[in-house]
Every structure is written in structure tokens, then in C-alpha cells.
MOPAC internal coordinates of N, CA, C and O (Angstrom, degrees):
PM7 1SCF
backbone

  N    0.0000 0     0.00 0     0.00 0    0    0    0
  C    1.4521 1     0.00 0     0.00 0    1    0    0
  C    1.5356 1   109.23 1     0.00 0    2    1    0
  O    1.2310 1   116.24 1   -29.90 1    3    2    1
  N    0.9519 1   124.74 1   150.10 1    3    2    1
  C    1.3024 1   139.26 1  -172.08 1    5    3    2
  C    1.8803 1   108.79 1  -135.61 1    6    5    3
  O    1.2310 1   124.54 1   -42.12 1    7    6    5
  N    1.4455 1   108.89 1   137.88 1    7    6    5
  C    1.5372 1   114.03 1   174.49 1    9    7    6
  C    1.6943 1   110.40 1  -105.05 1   10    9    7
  O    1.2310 1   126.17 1   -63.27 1   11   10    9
  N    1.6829 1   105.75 1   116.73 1   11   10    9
  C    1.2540 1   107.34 1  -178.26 1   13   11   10
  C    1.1712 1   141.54 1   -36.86 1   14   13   11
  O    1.2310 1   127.00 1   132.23 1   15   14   13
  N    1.8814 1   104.14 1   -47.77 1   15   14   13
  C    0.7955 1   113.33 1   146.51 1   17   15   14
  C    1.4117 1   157.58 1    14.51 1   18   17   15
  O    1.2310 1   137.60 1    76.47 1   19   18   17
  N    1.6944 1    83.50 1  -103.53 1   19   18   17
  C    1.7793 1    94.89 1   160.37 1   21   19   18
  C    1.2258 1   129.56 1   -52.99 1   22   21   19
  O    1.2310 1   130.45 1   123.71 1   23   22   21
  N    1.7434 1    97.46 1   -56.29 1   23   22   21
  C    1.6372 1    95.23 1   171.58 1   25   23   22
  C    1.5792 1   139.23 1   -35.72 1   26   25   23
  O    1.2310 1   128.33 1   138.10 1   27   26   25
  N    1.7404 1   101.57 1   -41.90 1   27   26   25
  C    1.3153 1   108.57 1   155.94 1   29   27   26
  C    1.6141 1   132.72 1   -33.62 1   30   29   27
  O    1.2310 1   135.70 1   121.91 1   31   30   29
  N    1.6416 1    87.21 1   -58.09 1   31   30   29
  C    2.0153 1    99.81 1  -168.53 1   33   31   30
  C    1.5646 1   101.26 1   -75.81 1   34   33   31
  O    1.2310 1   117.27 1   174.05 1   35   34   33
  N    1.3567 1   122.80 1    -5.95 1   35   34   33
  C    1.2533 1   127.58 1  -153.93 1   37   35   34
  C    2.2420 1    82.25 1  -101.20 1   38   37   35
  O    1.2310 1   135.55 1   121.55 1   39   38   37
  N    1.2749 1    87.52 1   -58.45 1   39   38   37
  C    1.9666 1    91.24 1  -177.62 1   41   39   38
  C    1.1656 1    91.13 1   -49.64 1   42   41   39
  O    1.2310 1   106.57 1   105.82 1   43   42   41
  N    1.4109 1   142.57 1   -74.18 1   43   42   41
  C    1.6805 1   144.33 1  -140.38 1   45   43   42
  C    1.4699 1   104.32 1   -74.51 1   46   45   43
  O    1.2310 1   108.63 1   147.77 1   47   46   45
  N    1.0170 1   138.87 1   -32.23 1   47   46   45
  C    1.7261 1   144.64 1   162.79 1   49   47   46
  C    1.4593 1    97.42 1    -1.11 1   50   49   47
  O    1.2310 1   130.07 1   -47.86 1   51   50   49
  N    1.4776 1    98.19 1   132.14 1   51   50   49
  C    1.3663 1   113.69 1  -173.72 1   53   51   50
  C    1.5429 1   138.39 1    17.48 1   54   53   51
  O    1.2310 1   120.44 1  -151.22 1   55   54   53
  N    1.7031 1   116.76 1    28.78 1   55   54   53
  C    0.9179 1   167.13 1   177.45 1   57   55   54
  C    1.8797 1   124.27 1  -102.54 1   58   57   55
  O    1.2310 1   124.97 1   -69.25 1   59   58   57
  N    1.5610 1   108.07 1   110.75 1   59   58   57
  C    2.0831 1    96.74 1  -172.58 1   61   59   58
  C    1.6795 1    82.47 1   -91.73 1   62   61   59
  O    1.2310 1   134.39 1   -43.71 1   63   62   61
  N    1.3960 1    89.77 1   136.29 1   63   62   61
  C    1.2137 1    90.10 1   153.51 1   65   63   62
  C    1.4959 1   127.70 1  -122.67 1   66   65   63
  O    1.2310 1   126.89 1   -26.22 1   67   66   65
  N    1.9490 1   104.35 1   153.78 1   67   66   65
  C    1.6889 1    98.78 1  -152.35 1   69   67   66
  C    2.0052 1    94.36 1   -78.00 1   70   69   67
  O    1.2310 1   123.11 1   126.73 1   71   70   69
  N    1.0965 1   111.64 1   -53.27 1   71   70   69
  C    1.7148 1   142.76 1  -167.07 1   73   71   70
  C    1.4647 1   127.32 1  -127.05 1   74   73   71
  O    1.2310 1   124.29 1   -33.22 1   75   74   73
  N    0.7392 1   109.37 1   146.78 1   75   74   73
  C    1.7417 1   108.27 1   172.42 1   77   75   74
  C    1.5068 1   103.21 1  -146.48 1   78   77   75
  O    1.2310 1   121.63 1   -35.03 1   79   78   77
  N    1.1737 1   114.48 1   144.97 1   79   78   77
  C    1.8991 1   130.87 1   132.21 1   81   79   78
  C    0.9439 1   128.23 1  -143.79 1   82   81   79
  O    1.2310 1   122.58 1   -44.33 1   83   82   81
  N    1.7017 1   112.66 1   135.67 1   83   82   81
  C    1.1467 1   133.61 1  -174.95 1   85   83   82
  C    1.6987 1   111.95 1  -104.58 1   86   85   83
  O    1.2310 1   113.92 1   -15.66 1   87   86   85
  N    1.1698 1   129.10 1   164.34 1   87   86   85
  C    1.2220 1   121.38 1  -174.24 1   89   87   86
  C    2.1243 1    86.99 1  -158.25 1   90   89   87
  O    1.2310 1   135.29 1   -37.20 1   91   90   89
  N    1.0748 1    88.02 1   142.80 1   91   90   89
  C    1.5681 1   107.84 1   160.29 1   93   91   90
  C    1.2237 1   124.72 1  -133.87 1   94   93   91
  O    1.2310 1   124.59 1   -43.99 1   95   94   93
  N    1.8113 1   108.80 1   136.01 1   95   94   93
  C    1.7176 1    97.07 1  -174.54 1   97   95   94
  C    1.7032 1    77.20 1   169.56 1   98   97   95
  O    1.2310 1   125.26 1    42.36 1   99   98   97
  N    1.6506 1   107.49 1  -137.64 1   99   98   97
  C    0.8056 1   121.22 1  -166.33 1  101   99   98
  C    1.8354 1   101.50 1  -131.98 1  102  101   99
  O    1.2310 1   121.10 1     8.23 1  103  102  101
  N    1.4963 1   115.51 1  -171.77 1  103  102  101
  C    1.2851 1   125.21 1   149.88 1  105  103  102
  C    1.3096 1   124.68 1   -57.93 1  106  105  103
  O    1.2310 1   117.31 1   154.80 1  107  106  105
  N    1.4662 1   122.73 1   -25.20 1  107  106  105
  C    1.3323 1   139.30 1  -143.66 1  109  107  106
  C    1.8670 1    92.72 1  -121.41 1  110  109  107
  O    1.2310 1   126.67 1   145.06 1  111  110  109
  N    1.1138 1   104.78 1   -34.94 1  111  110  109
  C    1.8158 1   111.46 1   175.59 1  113  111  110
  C    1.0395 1   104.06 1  -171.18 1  114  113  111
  O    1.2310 1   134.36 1     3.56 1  115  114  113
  N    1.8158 1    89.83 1  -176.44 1  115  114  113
  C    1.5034 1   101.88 1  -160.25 1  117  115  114
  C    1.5085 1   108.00 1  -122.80 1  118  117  115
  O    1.2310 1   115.59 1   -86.73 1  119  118  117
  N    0.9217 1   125.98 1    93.27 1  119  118  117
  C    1.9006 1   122.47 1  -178.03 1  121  119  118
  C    1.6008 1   107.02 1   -55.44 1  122  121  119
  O    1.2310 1   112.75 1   131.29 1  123  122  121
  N    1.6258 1   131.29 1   -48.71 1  123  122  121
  C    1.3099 1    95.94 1  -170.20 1  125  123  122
  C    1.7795 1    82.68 1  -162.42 1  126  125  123
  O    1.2310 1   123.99 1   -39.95 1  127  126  125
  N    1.5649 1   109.96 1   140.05 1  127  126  125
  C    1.4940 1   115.56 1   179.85 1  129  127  126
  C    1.5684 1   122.90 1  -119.41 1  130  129  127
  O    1.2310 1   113.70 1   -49.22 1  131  130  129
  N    0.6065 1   129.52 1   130.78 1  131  130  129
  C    2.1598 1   147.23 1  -143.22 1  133  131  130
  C    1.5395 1    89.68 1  -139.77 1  134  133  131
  O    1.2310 1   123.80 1   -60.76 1  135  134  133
  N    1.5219 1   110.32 1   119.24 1  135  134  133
  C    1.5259 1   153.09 1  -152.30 1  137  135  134
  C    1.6758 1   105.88 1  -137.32 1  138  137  135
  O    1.2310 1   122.25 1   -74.30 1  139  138  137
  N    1.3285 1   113.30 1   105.70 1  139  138  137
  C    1.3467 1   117.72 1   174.89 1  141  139  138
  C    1.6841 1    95.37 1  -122.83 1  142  141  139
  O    1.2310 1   121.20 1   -91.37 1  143  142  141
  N    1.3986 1   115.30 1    88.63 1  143  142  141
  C    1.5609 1   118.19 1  -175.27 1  145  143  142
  C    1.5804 1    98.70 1   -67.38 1  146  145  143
  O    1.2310 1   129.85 1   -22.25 1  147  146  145
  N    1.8382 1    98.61 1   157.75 1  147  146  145
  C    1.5850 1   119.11 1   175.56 1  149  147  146
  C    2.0191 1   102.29 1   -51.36 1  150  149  147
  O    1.2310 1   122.38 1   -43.16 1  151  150  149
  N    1.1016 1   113.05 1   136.84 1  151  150  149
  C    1.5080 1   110.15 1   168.92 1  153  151  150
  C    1.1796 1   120.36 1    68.17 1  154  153  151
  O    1.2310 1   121.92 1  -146.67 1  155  154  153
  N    1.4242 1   113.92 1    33.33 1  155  154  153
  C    1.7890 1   149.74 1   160.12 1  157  155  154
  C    1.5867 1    83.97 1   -39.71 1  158  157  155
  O    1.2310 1   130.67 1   -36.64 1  159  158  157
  N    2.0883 1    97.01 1   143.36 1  159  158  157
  C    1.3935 1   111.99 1   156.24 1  161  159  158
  C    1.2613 1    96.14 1   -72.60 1  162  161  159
  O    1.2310 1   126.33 1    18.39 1  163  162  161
  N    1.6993 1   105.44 1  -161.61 1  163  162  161
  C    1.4367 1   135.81 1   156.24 1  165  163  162
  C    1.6727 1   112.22 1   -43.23 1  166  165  163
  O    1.2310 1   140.93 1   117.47 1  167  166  165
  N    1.4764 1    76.98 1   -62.53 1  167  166  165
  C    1.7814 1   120.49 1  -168.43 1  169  167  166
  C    1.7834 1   107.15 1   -54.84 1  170  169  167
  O    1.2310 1   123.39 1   127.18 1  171  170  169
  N    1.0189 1   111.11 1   -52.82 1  171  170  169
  C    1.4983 1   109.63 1   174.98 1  173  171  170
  C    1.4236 1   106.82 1   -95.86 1  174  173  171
  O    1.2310 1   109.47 1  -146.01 1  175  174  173
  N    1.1839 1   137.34 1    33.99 1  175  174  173
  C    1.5576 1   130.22 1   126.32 1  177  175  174
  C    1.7038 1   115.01 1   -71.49 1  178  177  175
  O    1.2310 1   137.19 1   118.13 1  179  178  177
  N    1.2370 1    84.30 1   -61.87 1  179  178  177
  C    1.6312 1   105.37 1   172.61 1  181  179  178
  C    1.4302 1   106.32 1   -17.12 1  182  181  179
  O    1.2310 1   132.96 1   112.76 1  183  182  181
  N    1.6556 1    92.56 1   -67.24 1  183  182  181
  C    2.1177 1    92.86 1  -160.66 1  185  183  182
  C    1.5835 1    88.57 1   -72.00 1  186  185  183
  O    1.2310 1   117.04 1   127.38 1  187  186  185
  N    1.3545 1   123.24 1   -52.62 1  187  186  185
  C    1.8364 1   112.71 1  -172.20 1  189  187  186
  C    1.6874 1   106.11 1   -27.99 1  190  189  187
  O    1.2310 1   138.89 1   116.95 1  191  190  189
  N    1.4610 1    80.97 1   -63.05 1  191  190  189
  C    2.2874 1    76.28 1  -172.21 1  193  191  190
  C    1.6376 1   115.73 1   -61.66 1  194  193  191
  O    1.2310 1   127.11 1   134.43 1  195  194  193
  N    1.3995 1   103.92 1   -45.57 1  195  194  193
  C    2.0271 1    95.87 1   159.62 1  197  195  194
  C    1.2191 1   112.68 1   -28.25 1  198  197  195
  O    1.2310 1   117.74 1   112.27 1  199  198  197
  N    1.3766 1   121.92 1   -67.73 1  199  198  197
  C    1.3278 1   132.93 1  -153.76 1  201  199  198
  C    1.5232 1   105.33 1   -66.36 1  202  201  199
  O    1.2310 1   117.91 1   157.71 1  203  202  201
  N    1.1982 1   121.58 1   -22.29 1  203  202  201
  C    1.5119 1   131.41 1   178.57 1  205  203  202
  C    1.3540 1   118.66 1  -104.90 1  206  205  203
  O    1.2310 1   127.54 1  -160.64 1  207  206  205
  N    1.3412 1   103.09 1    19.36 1  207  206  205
  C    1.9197 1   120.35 1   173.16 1  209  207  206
  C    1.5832 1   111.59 1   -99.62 1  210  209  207
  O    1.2310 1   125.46 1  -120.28 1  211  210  209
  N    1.5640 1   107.12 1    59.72 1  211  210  209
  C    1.4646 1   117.20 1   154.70 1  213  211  210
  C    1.5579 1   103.70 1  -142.79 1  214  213  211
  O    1.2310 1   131.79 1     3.88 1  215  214  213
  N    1.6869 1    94.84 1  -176.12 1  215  214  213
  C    1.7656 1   109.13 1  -161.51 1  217  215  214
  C    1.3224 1    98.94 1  -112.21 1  218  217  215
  O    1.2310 1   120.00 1   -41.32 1  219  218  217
  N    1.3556 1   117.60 1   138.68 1  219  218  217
  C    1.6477 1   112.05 1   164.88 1  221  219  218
  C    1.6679 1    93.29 1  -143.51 1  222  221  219
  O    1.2310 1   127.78 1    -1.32 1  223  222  221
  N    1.3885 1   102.63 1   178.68 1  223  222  221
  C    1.6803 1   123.53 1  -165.71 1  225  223  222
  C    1.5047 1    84.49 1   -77.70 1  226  225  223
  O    1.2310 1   119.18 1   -70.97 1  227  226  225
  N    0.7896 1   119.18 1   109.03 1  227  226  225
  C    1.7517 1   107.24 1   137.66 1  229  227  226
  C    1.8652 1   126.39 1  -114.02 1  230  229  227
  O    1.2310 1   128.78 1  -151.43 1  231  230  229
  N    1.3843 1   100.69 1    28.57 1  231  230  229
  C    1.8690 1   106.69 1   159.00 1  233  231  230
  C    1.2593 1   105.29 1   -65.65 1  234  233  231
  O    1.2310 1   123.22 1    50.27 1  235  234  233
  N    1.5214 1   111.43 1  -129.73 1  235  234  233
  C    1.2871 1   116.23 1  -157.17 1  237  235  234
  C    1.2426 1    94.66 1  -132.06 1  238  237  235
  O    1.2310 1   127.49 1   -51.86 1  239  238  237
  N    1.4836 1   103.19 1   128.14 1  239  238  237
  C    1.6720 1   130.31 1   172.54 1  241  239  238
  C    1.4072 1    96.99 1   162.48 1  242  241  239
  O    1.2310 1   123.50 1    39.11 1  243  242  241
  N    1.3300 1   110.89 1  -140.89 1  243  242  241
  C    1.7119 1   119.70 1  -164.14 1  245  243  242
  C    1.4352 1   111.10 1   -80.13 1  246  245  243
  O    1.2310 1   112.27 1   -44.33 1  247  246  245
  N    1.2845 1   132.18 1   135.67 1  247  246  245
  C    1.2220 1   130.15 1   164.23 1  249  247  246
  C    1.2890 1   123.75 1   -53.51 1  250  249  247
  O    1.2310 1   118.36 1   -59.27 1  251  250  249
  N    1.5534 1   120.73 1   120.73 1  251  250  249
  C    1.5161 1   120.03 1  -171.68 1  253  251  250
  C    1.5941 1   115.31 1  -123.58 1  254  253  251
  O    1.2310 1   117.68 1  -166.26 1  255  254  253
  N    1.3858 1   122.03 1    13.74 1  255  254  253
  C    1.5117 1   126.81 1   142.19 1  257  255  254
  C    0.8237 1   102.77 1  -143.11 1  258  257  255
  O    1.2310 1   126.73 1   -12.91 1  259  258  257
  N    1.6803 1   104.67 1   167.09 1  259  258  257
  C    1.3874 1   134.67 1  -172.22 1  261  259  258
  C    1.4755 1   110.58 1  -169.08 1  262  261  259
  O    1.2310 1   130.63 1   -25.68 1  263  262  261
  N    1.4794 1    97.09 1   154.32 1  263  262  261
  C    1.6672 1   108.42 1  -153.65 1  265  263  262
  C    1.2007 1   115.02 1  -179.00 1  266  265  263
  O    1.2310 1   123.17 1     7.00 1  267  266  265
  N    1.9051 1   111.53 1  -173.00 1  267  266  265
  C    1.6563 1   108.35 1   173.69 1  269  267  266
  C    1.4577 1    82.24 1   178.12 1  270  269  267
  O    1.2310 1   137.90 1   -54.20 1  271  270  269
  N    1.7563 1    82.92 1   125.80 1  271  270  269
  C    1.6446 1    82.64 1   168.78 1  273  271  270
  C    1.5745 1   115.27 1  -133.78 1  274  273  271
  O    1.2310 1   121.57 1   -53.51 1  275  274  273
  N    1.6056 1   114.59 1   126.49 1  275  274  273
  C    1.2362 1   116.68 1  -160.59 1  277  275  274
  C    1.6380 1   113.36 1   -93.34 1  278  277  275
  O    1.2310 1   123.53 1   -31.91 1  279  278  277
  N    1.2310 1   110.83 1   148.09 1  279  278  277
  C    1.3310 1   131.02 1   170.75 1  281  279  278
  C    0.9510 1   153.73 1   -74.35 1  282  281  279
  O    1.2310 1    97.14 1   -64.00 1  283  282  281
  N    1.3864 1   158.20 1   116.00 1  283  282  281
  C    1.4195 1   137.53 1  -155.73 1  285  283  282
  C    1.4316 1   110.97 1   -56.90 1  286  285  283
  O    1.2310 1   116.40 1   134.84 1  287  286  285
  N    1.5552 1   124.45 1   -45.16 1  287  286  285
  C    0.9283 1   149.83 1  -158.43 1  289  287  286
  C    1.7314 1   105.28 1   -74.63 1  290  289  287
  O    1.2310 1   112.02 1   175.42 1  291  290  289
  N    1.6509 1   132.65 1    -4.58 1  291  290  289
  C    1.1844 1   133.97 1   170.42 1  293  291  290
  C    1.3894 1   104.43 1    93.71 1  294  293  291
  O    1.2310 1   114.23 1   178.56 1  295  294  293
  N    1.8443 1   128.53 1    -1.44 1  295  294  293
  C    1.2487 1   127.50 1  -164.73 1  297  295  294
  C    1.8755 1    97.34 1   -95.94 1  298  297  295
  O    1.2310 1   116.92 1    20.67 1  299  298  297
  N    1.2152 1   123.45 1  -159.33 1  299  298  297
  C    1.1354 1   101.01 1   162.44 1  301  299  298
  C    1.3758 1    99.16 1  -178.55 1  302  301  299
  O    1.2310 1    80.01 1   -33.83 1  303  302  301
  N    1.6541 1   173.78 1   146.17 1  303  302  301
  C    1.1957 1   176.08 1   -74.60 1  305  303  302
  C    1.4346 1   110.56 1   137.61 1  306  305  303
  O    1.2310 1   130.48 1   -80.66 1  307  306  305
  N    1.4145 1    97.39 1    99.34 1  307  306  305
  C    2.3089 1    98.40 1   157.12 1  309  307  306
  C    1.3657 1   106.52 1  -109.25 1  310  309  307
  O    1.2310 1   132.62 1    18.72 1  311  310  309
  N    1.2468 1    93.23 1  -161.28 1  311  310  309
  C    1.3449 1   105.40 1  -149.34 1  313  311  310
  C    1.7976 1    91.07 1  -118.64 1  314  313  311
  O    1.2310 1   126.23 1   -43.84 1  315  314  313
  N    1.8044 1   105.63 1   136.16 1  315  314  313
  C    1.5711 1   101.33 1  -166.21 1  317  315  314
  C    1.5746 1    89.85 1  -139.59 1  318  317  315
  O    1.2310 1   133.60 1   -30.72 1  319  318  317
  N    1.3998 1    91.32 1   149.28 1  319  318  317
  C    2.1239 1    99.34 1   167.10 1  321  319  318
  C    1.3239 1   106.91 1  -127.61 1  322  321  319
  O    1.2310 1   122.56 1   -58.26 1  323  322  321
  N    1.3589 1   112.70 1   121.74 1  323  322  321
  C    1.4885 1   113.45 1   163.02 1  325  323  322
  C    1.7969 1   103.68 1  -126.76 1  326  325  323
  O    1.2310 1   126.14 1   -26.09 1  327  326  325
  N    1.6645 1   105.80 1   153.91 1  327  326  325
  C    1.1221 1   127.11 1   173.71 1  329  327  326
  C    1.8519 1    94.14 1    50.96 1  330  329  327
  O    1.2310 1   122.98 1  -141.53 1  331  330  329
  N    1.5677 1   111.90 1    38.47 1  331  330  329
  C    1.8000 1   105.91 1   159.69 1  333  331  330
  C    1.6817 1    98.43 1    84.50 1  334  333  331
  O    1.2310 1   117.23 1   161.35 1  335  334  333
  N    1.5515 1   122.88 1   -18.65 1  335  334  333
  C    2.0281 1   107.59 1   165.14 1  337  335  334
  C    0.9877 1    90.63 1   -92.93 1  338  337  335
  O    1.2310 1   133.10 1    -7.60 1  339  338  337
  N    1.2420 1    92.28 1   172.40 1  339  338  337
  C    1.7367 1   122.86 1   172.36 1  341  339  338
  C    1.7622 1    91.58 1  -139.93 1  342  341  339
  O    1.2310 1   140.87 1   -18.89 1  343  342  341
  N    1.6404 1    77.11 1   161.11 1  343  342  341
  C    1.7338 1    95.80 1   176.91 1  345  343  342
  C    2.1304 1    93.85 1  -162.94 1  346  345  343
  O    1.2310 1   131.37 1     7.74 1  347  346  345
  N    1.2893 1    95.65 1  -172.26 1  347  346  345
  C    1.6976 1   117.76 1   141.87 1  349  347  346
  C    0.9756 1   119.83 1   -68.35 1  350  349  347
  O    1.2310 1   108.01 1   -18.80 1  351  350  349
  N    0.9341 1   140.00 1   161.20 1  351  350  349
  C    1.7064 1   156.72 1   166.76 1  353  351  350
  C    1.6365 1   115.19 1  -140.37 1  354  353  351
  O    1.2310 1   108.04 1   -87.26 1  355  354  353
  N    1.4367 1   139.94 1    92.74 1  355  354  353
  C    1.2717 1   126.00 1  -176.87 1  357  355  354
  C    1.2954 1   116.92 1   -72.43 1  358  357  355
  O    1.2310 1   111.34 1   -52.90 1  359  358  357
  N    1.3321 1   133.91 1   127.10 1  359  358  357
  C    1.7429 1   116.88 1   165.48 1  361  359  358
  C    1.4211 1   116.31 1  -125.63 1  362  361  359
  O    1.2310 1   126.14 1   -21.02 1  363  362  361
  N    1.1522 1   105.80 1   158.98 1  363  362  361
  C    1.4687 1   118.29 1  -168.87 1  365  363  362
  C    1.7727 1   110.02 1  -106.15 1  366  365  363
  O    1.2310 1   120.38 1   -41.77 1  367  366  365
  N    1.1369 1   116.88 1   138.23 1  367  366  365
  C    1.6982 1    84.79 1   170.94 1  369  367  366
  C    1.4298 1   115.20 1  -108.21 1  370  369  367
  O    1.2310 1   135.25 1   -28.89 1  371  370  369
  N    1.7509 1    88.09 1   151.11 1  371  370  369
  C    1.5004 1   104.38 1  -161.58 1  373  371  370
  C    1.6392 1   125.54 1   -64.24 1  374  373  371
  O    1.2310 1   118.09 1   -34.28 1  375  374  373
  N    0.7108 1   121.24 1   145.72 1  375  374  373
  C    1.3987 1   126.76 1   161.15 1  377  375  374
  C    1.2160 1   138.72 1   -15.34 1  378  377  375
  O    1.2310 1   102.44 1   -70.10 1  379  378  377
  N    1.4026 1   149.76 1   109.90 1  379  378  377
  C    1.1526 1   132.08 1  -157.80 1  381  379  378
  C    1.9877 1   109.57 1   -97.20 1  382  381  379
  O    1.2310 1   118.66 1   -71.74 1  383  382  381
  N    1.2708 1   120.16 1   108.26 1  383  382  381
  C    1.2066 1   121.88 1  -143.95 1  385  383  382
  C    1.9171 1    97.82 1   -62.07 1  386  385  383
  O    1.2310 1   116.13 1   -16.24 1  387  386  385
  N    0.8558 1   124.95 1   163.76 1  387  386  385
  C    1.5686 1   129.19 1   161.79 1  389  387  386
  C    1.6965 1   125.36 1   -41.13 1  390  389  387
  O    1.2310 1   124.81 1   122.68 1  391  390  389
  N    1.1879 1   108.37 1   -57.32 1  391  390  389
  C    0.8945 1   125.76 1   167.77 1  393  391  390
  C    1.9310 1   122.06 1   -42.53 1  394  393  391
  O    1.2310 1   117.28 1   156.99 1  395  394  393
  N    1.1308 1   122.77 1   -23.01 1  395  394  393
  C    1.4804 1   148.63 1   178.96 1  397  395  394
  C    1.4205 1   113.44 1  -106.23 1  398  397  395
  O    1.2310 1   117.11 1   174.24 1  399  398  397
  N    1.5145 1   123.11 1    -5.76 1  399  398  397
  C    1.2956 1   109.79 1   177.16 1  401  399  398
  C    1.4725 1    98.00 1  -112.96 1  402  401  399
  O    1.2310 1   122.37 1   -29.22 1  403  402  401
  N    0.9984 1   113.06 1   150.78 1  403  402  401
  C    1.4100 1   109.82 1   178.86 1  405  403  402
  C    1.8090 1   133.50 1   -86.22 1  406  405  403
  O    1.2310 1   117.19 1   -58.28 1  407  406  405
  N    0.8575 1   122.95 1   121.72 1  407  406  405
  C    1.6689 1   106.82 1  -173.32 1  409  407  406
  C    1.6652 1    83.63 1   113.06 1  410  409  407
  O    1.2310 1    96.22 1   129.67 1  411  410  409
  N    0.6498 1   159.54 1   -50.33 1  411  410  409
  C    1.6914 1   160.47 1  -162.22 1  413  411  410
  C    1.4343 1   109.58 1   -65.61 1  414  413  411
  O    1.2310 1   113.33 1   -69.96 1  415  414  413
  N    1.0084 1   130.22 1   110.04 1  415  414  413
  C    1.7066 1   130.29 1   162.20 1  417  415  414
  C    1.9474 1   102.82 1  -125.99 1  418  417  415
  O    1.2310 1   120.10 1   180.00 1  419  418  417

């Protein structure tokens, strides 16, 4: 079992973050959705991470959250399952190679 929670403060680590949503449920639905809007007080971080102070499975079987939480910094972390775990995943976006910009040799 794992506490959402943490996992959260544990993804956002030394990281601002702009927004978040989380959703729990399934592929098939959604049991319950947690909203950390752009330009959050203090106060509504607070209740966001309350609201994400329970335990669910995240070993191996069905994925039971899902999300994305964005960054000041343009990076941004959802939530991915392979081979039946789930976790975070942070990504950055990539580079736009030379070759694709125009005027560039």
C-alpha cells in the first residue's frame, strides 16, 4: 500500500508546482477528482494534499490513479503503469531538433 499523499510531496520535491489533478477510479471511471487550480493559496494546497491523505495499491494489478501535475518550470509529471505498477513519471519536453526549425543549418 502506498499513501498518496506522500507520493505527491515526494514527486514535487524541489520542484514549484503551477496545478495538479489527480483522479482515482479506474480506466472505466472515475471514483473521486482532487483540483489544485493555477494560482493556489497557501490554504488550498493544504486541503489538495489532505484530500490526497489515503492508501491505495499501487503494485501490480489495475491502475487506480491518474493525473498530471504541472510545473512552473514548463516540466510536468503524470502518473504511468507499466507491467501492472504505477508511479509518477516526470517529463520534460524535448528539444526541437535543427533540422525542424526553419532558417537553422
Amino acid at each position: 500500500m502506498c499513501n498518496a499523499k506522500t507520493e505527491f510531496i515526494e514527486e514535487a520535491e524541489g520542484k514549484t508546482v503551477k496545478c495538479a489533478v489527480v483522479e482515482r477510479g479506474t480506466w472505466a471511471r472515475t471514483d473521486a477528482e482532487y483540483f489544485l487550480p493555477c494560482d493556489y493559496t497557501p490554504a488550498e494546497y493544504d486541503a489538495f494534499l489532505q484530500s490526497l491523505d489515503f492508501e491505495y495499491d499501487h503494485g501490480y494489478g489495475a491502475q487506480e490513479l491518474f493525473g498530471t501535475i504541472w510545473y512552473t518550470d514548463g516540466t510536468w509529471s503524470e502518473r504511468y503503469e507499466y507491467d501492472g505498477a504505477e508511479e509518477w513519471q516526470h517529463r520534460k519536453v524535448p528539444v526541437v531538433p535543427p533540422e525542424l526549425i526553419k532558417g537553422a543549418q
